[in-house]
MIKEGU-535665 format. One line per 5 residues: number of its first residue (from 0); their letters; for each residue x, y, z of N, C-alpha, C, O, CB. Coordinates in Angstrom, 1 decimal, padded with zeros to 4 digits. Glycine has a CB too. Example, Ala and Ser with C-alpha at 12.3 -4.5 7.8 and 13.67 -1.06 7.14 Angstrom:
# residues 2
0> AS> 013.2,-005.7,007.8,012.3,-004.5,007.8,013.2,-003.3,007.8,014.2,-003.3,008.5,011.3,-004.5,009.0 | 012.8,-002.2,007.1,013.7,-001.1,007.1,012.9,000.0,007.9,013.4,001.1,008.0,014.1,-000.6,005.7
***
This chain:
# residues 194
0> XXXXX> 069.6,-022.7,043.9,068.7,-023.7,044.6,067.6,-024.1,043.7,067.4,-025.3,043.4,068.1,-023.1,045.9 | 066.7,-022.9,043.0,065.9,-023.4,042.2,066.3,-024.8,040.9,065.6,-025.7,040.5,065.6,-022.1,041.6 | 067.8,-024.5,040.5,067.7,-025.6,039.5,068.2,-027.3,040.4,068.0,-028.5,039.9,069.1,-025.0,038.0 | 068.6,-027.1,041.2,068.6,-028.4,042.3,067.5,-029.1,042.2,067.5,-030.3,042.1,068.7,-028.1,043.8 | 066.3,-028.3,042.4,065.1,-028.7,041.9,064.8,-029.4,040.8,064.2,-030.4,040.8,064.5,-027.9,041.9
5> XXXXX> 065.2,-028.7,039.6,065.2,-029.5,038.8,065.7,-030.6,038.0,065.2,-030.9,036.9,065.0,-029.1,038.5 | 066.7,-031.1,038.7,067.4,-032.2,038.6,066.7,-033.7,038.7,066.2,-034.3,039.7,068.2,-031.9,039.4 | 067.0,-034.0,037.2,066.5,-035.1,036.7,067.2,-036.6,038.0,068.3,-036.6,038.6,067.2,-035.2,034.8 | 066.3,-037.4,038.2,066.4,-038.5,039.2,066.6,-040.1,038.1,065.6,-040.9,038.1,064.8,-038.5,040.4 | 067.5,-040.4,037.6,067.6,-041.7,036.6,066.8,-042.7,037.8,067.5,-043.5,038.3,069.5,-042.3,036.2
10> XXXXX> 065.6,-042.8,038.1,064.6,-044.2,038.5,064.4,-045.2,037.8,063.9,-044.9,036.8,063.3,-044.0,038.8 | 064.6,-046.2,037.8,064.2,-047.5,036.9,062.6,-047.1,036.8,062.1,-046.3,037.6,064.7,-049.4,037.7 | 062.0,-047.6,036.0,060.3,-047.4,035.5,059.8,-048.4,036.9,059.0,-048.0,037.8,059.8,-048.2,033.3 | 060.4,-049.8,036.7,060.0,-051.2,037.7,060.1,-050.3,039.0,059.1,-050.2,039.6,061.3,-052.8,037.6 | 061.1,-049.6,039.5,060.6,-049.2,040.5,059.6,-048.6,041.2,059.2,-048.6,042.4,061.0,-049.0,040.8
15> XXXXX> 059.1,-047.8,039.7,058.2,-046.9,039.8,057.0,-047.4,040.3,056.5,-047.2,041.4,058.1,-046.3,038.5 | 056.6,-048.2,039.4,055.6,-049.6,039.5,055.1,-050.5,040.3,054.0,-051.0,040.4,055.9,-050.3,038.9 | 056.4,-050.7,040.9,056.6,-051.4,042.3,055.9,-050.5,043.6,055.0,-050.7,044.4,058.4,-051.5,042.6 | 056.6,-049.5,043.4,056.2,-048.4,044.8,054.4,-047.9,044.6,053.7,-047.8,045.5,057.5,-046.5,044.7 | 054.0,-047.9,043.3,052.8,-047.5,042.8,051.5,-049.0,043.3,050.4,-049.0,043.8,053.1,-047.3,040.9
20> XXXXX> 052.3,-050.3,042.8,051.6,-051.7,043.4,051.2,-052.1,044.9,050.1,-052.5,045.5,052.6,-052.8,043.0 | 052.9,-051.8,045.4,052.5,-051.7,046.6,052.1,-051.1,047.7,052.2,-051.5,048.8,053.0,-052.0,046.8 | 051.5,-049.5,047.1,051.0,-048.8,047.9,049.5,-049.4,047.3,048.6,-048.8,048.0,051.5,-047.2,047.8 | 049.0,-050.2,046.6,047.5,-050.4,045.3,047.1,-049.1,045.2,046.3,-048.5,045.9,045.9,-051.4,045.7 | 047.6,-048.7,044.2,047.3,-047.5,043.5,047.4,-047.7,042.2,048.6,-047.9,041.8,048.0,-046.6,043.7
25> XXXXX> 046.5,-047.8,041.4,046.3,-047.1,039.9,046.9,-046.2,039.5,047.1,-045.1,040.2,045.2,-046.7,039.6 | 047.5,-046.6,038.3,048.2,-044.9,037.4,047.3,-044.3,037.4,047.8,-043.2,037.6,048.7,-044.9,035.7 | 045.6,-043.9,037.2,045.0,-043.1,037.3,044.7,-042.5,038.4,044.5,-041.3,038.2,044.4,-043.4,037.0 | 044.7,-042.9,039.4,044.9,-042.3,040.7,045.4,-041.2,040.9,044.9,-040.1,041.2,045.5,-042.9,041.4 | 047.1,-041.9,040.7,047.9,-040.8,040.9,048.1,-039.5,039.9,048.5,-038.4,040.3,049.0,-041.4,041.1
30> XXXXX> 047.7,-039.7,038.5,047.7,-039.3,037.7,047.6,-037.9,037.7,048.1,-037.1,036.9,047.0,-039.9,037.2 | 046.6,-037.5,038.8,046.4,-035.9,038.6,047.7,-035.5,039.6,047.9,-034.4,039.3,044.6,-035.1,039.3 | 048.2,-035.8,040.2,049.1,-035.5,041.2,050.4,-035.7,040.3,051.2,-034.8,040.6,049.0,-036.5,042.4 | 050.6,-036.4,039.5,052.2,-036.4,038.8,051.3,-036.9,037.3,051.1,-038.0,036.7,053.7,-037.8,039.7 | 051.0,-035.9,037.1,050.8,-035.7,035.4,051.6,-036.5,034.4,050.9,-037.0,033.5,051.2,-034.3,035.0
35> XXXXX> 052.7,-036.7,034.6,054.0,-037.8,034.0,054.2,-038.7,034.3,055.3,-039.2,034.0,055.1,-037.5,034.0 | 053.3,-039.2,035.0,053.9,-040.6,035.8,053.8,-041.9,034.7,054.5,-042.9,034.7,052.8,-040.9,037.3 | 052.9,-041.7,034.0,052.7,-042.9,033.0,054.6,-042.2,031.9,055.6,-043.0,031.9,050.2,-042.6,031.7 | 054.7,-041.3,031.4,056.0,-041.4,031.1,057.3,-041.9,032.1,058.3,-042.5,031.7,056.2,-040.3,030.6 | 057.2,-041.4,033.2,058.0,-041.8,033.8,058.0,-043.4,034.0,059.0,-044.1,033.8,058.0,-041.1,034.6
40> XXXXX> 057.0,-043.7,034.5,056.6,-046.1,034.4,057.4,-046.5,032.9,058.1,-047.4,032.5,053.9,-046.8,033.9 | 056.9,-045.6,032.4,058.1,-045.7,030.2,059.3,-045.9,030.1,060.0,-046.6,029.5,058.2,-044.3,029.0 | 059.6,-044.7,031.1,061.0,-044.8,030.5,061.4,-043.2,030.0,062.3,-042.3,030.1,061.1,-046.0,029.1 | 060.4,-043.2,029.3,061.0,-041.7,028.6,061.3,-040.7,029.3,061.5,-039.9,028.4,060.0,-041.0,027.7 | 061.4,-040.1,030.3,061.6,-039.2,031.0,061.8,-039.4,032.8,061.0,-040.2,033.3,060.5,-038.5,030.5
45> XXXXX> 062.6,-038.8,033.5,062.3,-039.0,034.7,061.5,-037.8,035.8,061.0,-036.8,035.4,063.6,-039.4,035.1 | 061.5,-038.2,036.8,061.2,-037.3,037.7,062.0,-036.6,038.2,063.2,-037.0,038.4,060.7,-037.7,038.5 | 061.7,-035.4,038.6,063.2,-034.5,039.1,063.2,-034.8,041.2,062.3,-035.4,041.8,062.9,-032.1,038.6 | 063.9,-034.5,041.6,064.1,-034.9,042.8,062.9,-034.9,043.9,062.4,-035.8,044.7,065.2,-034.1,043.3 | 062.7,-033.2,043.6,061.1,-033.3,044.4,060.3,-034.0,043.6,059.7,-034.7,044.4,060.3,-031.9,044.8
50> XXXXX> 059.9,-034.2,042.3,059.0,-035.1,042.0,058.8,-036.7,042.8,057.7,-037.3,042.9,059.2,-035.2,040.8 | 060.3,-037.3,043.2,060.6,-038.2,043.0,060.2,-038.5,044.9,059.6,-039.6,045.2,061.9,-038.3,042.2 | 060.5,-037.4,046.0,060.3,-037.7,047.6,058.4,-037.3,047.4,057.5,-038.0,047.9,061.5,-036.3,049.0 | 058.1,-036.4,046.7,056.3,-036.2,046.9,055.6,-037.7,046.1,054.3,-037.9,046.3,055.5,-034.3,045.9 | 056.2,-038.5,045.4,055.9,-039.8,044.8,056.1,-040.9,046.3,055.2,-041.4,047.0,057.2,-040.0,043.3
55> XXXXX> 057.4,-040.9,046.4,057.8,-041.7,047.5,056.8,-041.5,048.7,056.5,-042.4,049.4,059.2,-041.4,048.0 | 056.2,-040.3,048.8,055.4,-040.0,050.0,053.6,-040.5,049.7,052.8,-041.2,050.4,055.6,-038.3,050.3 | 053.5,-039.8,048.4,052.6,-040.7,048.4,052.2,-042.0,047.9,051.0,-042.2,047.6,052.1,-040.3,048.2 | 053.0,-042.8,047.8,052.6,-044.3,047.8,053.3,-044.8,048.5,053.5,-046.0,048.2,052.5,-045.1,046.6 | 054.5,-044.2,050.2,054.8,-044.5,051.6,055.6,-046.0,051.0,055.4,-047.2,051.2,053.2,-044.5,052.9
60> XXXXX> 056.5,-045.4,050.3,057.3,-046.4,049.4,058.8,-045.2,050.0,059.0,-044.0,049.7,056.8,-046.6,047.2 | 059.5,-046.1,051.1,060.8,-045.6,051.3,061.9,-045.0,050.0,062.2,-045.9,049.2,061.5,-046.7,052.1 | 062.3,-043.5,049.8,063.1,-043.1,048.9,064.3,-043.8,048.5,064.8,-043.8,047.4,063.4,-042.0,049.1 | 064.8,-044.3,049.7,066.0,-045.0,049.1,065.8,-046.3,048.3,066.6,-046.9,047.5,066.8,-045.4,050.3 | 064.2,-046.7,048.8,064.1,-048.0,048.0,064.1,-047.7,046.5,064.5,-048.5,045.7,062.7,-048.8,048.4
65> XXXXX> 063.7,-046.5,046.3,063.3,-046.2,044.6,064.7,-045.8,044.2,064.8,-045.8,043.0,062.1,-045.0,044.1 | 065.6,-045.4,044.8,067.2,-045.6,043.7,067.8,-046.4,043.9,069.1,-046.2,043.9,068.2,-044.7,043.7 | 067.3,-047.5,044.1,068.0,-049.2,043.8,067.9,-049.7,042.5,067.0,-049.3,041.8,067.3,-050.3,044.6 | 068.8,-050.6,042.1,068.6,-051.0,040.3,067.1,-052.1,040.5,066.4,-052.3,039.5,070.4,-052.1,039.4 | 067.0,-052.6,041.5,065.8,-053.4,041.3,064.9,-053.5,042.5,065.2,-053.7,043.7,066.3,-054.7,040.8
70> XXXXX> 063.5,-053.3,042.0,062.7,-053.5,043.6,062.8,-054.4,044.1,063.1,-055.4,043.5,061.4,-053.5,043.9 | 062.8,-054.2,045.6,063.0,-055.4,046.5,061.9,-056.4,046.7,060.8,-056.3,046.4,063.3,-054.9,047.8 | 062.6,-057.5,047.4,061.3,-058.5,047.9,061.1,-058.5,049.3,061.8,-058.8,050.2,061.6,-060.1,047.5 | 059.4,-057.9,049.4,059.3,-057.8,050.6,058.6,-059.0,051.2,057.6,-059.4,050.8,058.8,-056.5,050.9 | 059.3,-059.5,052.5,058.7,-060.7,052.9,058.3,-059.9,054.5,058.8,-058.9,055.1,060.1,-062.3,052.9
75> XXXXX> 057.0,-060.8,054.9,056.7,-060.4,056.5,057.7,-061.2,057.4,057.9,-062.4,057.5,055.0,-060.9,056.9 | 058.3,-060.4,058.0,059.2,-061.0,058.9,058.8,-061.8,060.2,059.4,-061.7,061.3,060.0,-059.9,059.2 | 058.3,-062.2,060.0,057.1,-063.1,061.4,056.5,-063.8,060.5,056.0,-063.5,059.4,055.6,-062.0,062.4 | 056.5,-065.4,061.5,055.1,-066.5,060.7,054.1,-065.7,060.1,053.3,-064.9,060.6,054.1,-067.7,061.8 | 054.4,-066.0,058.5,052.5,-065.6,057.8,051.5,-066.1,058.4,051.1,-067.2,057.9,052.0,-066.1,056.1
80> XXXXX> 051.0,-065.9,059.5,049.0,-066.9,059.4,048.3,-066.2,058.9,047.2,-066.0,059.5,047.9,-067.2,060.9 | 048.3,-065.8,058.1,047.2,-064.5,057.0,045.7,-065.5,056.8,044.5,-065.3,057.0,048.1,-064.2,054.8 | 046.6,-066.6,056.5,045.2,-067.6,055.7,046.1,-069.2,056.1,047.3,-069.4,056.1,045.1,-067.2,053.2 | 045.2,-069.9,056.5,045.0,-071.3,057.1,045.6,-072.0,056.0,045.4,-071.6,054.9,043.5,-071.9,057.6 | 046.1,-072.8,056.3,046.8,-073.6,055.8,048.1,-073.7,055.3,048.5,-074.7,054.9,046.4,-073.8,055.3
85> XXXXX> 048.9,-072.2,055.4,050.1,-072.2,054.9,049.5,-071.8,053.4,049.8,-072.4,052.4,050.9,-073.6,055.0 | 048.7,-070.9,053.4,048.2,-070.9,051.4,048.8,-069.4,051.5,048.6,-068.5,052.3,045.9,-071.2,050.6 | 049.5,-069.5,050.1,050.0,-068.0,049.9,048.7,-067.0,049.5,047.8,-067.2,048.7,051.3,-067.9,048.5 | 048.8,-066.1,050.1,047.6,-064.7,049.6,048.2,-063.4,048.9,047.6,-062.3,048.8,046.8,-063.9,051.1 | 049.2,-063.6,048.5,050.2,-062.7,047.5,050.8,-061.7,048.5,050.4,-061.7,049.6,049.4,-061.8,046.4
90> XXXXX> 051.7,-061.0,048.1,052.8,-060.3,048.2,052.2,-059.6,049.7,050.9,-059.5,049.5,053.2,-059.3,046.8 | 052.5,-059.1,051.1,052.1,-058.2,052.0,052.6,-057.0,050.9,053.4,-056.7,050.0,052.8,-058.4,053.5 | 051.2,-056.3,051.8,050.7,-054.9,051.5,051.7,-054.0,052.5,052.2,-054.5,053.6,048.8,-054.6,051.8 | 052.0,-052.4,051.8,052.8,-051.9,052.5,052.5,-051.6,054.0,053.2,-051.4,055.1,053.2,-050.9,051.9 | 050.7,-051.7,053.6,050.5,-051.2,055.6,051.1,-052.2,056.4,051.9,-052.0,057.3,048.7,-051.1,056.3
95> XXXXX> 050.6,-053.7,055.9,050.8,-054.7,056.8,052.3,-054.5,057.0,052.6,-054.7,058.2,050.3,-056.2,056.2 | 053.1,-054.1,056.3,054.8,-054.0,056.5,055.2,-052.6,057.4,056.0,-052.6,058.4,055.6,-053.8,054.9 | 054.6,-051.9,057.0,054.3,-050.8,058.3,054.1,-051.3,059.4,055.0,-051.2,060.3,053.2,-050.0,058.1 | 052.8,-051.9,059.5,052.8,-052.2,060.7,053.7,-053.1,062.0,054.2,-053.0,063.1,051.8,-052.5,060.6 | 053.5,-053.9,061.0,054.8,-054.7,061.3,055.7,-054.4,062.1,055.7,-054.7,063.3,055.5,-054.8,060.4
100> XXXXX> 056.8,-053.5,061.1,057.9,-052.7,061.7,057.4,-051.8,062.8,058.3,-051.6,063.7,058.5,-051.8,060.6 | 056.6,-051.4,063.0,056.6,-050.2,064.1,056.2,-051.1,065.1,056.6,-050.6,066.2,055.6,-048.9,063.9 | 055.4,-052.4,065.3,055.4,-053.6,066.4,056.5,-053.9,066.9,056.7,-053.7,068.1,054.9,-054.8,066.0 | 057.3,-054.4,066.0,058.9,-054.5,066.4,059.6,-053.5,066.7,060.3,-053.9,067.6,059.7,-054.8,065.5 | 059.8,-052.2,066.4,060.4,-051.4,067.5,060.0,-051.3,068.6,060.7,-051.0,069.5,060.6,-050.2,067.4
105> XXXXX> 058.1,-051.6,069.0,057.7,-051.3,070.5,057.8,-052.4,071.1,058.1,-052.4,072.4,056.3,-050.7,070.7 | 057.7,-053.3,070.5,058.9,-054.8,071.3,060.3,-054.7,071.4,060.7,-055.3,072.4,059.0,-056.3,070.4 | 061.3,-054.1,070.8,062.6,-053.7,070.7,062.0,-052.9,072.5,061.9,-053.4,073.6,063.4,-052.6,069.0 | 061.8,-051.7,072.2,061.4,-050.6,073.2,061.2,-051.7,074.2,062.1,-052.4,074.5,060.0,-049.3,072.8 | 060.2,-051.9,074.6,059.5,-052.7,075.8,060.3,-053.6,076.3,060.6,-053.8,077.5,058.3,-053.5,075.3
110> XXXXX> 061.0,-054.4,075.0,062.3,-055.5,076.0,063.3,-054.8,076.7,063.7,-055.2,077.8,063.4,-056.5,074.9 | 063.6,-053.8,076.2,064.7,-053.1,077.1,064.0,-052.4,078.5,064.4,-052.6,079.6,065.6,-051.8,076.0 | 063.0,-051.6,078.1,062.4,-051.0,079.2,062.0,-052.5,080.4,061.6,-052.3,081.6,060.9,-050.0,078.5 | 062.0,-053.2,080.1,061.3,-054.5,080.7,063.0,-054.9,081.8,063.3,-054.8,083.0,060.7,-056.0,078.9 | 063.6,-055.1,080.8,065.2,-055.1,081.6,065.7,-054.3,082.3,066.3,-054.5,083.3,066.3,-055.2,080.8
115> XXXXX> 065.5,-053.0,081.9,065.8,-051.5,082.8,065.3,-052.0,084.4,066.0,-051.9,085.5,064.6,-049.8,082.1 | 064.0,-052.4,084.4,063.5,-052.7,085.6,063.9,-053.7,086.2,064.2,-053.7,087.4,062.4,-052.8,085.5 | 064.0,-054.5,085.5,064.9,-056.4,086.2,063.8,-057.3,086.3,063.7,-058.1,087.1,065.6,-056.6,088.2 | 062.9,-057.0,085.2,061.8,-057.5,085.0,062.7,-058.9,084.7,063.9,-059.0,084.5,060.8,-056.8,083.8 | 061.6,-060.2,084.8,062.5,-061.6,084.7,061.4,-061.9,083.7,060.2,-061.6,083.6,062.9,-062.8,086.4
120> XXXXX> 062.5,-062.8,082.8,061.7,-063.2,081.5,060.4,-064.1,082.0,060.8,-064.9,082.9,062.8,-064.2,080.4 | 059.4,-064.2,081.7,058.5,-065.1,081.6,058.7,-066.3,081.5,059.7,-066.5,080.8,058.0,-064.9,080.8 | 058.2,-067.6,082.0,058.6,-068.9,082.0,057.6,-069.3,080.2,058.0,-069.5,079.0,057.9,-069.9,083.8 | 057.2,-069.3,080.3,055.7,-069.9,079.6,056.0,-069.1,078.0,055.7,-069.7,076.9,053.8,-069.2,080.7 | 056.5,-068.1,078.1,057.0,-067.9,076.8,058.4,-068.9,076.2,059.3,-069.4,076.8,057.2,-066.3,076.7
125> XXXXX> 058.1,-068.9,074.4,058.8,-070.4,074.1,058.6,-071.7,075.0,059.4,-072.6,075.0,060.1,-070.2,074.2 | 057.7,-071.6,075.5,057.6,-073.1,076.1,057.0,-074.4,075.4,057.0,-075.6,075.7,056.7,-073.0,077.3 | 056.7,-073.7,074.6,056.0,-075.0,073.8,056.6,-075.0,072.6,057.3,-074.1,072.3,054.5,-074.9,073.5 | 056.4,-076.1,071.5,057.5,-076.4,070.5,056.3,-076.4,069.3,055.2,-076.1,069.7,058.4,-078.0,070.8 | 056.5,-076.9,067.9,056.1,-077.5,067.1,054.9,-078.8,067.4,053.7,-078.9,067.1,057.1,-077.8,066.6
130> XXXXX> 056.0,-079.6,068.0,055.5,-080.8,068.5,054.0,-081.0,069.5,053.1,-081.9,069.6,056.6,-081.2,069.3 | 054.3,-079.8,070.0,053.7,-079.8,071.2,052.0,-080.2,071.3,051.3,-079.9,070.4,054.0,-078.5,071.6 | 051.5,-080.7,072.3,049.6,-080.9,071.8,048.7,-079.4,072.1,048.6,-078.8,073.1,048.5,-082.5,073.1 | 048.1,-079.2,071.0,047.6,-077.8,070.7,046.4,-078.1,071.5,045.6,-077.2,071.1,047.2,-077.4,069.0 | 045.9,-078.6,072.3,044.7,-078.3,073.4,045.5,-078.2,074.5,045.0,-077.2,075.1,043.6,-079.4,073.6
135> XXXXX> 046.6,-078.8,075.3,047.5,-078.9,076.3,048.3,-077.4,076.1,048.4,-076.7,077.1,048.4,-080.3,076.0 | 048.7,-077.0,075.1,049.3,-075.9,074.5,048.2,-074.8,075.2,048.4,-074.4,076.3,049.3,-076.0,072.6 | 047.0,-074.4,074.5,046.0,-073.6,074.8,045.6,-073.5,076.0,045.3,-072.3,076.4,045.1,-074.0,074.2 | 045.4,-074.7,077.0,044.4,-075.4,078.5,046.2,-074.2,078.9,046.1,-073.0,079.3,044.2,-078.2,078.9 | 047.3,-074.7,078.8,048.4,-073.6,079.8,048.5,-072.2,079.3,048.9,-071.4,080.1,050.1,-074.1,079.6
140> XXXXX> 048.2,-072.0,078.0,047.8,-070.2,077.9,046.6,-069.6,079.2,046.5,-068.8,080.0,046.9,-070.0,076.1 | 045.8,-070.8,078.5,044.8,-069.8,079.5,044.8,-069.9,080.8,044.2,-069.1,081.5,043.5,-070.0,079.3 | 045.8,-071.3,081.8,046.1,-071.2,083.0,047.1,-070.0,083.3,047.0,-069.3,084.3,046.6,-072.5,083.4 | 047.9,-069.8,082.3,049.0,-068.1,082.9,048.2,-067.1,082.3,048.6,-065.9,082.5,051.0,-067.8,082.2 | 047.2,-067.2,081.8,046.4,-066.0,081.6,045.4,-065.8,082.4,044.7,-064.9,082.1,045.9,-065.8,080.4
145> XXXXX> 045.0,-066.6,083.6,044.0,-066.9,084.2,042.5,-066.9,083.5,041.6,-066.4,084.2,044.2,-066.3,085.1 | 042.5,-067.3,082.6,041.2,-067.0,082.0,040.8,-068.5,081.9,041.4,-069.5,081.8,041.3,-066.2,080.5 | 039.0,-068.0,082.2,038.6,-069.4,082.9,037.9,-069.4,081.6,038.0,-068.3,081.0,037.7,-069.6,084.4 | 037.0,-070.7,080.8,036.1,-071.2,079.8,034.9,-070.5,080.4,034.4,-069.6,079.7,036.0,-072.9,079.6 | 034.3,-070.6,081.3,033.1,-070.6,082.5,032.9,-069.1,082.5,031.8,-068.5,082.3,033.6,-071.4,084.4
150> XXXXX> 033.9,-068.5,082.6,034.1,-067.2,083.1,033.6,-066.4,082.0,032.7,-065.6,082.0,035.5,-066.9,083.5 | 034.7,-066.8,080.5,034.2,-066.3,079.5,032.9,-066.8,078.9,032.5,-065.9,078.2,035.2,-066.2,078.8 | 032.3,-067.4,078.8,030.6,-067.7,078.2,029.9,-066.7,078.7,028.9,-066.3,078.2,029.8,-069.1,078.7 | 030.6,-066.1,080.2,029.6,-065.2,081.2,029.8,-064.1,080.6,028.9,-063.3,080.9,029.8,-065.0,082.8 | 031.2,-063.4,079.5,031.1,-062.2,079.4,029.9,-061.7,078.2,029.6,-062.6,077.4,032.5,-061.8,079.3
155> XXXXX> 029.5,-060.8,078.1,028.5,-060.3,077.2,028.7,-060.4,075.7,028.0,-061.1,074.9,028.4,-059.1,077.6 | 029.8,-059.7,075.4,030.4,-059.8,073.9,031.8,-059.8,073.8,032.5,-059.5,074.7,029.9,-058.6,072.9 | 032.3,-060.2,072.6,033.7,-060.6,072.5,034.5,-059.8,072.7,035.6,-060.2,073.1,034.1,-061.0,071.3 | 034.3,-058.0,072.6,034.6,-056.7,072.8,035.2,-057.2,073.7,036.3,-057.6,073.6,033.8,-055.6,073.0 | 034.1,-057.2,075.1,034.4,-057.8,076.7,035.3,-058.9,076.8,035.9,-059.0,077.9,033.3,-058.5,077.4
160> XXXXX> 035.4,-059.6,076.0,036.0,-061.1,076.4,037.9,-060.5,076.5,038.9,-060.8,077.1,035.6,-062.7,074.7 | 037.4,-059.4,075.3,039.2,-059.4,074.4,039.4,-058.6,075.3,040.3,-059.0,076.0,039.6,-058.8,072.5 | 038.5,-056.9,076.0,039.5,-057.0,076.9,040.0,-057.3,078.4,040.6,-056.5,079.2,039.8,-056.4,076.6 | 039.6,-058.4,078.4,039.5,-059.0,079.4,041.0,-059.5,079.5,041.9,-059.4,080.3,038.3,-059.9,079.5 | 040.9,-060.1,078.4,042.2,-061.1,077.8,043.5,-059.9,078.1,044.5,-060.0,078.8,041.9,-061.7,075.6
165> XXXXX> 043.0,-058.9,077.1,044.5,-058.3,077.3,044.5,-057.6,078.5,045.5,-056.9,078.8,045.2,-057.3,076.2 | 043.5,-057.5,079.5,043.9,-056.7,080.7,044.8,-058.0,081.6,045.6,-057.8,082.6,042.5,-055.9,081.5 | 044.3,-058.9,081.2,045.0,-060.2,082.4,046.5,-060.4,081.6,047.5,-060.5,082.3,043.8,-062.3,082.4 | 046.7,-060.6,080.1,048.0,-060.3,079.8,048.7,-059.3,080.0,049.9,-059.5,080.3,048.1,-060.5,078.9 | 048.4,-058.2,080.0,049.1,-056.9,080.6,049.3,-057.2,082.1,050.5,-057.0,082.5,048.3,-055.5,080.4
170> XXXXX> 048.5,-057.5,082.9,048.7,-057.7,084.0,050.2,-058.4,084.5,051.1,-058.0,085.3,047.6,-058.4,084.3 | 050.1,-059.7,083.6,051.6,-060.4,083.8,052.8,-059.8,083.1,053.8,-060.5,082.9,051.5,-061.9,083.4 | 052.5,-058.5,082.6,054.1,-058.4,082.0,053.9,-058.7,080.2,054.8,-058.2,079.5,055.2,-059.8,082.9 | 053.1,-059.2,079.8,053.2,-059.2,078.6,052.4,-057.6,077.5,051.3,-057.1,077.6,052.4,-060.6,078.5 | 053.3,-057.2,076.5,053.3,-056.7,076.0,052.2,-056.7,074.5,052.4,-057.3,073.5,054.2,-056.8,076.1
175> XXXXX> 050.7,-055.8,074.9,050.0,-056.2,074.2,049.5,-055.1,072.9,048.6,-054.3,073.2,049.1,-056.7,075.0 | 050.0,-055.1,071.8,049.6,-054.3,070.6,048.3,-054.6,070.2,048.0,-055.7,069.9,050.4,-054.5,069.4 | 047.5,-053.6,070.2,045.9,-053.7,069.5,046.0,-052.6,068.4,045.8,-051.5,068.9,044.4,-053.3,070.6 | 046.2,-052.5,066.9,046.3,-051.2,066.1,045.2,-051.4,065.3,044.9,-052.5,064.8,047.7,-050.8,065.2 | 044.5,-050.3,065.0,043.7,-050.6,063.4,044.0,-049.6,062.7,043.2,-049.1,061.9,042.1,-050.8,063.2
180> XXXXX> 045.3,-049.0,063.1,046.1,-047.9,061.5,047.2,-047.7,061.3,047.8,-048.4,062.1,045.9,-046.4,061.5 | 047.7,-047.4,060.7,049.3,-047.8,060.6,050.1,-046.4,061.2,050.0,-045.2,060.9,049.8,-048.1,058.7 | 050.7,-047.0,062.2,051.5,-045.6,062.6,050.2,-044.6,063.5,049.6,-044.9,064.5,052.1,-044.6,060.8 | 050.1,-043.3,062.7,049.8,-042.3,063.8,048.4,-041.9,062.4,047.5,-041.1,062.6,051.5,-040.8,064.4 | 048.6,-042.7,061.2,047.8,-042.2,060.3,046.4,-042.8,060.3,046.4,-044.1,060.3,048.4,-042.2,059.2
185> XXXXX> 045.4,-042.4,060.2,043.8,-042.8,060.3,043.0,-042.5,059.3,041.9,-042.9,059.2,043.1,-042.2,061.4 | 043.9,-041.6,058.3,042.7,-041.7,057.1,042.5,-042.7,056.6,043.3,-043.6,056.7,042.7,-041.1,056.1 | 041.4,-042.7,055.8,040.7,-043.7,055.2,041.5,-044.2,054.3,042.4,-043.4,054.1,039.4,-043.4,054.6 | 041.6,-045.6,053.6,042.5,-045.7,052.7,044.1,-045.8,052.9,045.0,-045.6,052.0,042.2,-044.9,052.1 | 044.2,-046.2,054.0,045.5,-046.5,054.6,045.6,-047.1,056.1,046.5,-046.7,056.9,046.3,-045.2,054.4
190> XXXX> 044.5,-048.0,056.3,044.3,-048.6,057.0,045.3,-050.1,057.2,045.5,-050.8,056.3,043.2,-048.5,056.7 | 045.6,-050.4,058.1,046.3,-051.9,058.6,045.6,-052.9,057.8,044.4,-052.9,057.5,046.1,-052.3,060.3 | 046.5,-053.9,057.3,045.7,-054.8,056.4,046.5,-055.7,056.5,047.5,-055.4,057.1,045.4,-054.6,055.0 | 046.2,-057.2,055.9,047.4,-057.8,055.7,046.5,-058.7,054.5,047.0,-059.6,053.9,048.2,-058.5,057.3
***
């Protein structure tokens, strides 16, 4: 078992790099943690297997992704509104992809649990198009959300306003995600971002 361990992992260096970028981490960073890592980004040498899952873990760069011949392109699978206008803000960060994904299984989860019951689809979702007039659009959000203009000026702070908002959307059946960490993790430095 011991020499299992030491079994060399052929990684491309680019992947190395990749998993290192998109966690933003510096070679110095990691540096005290995998002493070799600047040889291994080279070329000259690889990592052995456990080097290669305690790497993957820490920069939360999936293992299988790193024995592919080339890193992948990760796109956000949902409209970007990161930034107005359609302007690119570079590559999503792995939390934002984290998070992401784990939104979509609890919508996967929730649609079915939603059907288990005989819950009936919502009218008002997809109801509006491209086309559609974005104040007319808005004025029918907030008629099925019952949320009045009048009502909200009265609440105190936005804290209040928001959850106001998602207690009246929960109310109707809609499924509402509020996260500010990715997953179940809260340390510092691995916070939701996009």
């Amino acid at each position: 078992m011991a020499k299992a361990a030491r079994v060399r992992v052929a990684v491309k260096p680019a992947l190395l790099r990749w998993a290192r970028d998109r966690a933003g981490l510096q070679l110095e960073q990691l540096a005290r943690r995998f002493p070799r890592l600047s040889h291994w980004e080279n070329g000259d040498v690889h990592p052995t297997c456990k080097q290669l899952e305690r790497f993957a873990k820490a920069t939360h760069a999936p293992l299988e992704q790193l024995l592919r011949p080339a890193p992948p392109v990760e796109r956000v699978p949902i409209p970007d509104l990161r930034a107005a206008g359609n302007r690119r803000i570079g590559e999503p960060s792995a939390n934002l992809l984290d998070t992401l994904s784990l939104c979509r299984e609890r919508q996967n989860w929730y649609r079915n649990f939603a059907r288990s019951r005989g819950d009936k689809a919502l009218a008002f979702v997809g109801s509006p198009s491209l086309r559609s007039d974005i104040s007319a659009t808005a004025a029918a959000m907030r008629s099925a959300l019952g949320l009045d203009m009048e009502e909200r000026r009265q609440i105190p702070s936005w804290e209040k306003a928001l959850r106001r908002c998602i207690d009246q959307a929960d109310a109707l059946g809609i499924l509402v995600m509020v996260n500010g960490v990715v997953g179940n993790n809260s340390r510092s430095g691995y916070r939701a971002a996009g």
